[in-house]
RODO-2510 file (C-alpha; in nm, 4 decimals, decimal comma):
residues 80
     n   res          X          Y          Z
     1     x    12,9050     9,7855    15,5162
     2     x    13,1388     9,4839    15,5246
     3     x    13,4739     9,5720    15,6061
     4     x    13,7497     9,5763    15,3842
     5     x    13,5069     9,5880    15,1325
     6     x    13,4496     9,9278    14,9069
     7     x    13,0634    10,0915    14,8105
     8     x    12,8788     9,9583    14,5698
     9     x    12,9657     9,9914    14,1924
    10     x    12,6344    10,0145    14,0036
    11     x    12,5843     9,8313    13,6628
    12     x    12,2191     9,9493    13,6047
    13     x    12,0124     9,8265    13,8318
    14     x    12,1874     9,5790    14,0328
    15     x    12,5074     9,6298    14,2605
    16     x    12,8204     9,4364    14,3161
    17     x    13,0615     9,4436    14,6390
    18     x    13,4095     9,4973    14,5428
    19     x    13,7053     9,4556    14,7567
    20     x    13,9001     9,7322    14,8331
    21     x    14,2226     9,8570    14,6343
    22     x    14,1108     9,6312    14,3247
    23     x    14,0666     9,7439    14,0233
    24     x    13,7057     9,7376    13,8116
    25     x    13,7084     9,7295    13,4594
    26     x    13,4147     9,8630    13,2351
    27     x    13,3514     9,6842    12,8694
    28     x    13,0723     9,8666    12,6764
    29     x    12,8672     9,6670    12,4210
    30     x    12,6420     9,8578    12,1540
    31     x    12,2943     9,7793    12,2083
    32     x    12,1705     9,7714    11,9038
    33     x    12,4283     9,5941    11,6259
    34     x    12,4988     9,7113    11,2945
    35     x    12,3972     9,4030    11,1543
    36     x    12,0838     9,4372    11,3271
    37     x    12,0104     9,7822    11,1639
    38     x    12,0349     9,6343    10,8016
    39     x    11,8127     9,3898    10,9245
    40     x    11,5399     9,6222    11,0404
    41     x    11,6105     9,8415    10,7701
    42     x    11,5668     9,5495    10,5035
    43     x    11,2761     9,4259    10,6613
    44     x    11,0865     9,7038    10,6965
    45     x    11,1306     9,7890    10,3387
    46     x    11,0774     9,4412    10,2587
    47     x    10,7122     9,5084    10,3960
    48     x    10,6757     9,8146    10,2556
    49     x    10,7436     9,6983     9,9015
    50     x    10,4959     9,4054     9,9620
    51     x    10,2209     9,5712    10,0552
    52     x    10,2900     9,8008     9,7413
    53     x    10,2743     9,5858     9,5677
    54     x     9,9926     9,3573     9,6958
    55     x     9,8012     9,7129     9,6244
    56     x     9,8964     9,7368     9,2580
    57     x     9,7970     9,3715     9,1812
    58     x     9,4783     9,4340     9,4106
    59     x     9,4120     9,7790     9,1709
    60     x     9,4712     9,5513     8,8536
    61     x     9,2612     9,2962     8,9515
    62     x     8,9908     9,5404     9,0402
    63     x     9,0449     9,7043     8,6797
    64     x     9,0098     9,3840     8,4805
    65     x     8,7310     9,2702     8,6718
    66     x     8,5124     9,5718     8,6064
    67     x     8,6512     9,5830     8,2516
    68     x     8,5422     9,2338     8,2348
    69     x     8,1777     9,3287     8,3751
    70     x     8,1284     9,5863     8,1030
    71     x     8,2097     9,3809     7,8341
    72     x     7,9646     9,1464     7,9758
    73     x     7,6946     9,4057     8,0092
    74     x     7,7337     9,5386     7,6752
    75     x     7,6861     9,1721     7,5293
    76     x     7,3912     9,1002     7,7348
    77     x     7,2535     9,3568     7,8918
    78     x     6,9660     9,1496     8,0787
    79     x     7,2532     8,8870     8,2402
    80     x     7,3280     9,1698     8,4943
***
């Protein structure tokens, strides 16, 4: 160890020297915002409500095309 010079502080996973009799201070920042929650949050509901309803439209479809396919059978029955 160099002298004059205190242990290690640790700030995950690297190490800094400090001099001896000075004083460290710690500032905590969130991780994870609030502003980035309501953007998660609004995006994954944002997906969710499009692939609802991408499935609804894709049900509909399905519907009037095999309403559409009966009415053509019962016209002409030989077409199909």
């Amino acid at each position: 160890m160099i002298t004059g010079w205190s242990n290690k502080v640790k700030m995950g996973q690297n190490g800094i020297l400090v001099p001896e009799g000075s004083e460290v201070d710690y500032e905590e920042e969130p991780a994870y915002t609030l502003e980035s929650l309501f953007s998660d949050v609004g995006g994954a509901a944002g997906l969710a409500l499009g692939m609802s309803l991408a499935t609804f439209f894709g049900a509909l479809e399905y519907l009037m095309y095999r309403l559409y396919i009966n009415k053509v059978r019962c016209v002409l029955p030989m077409a199909i």
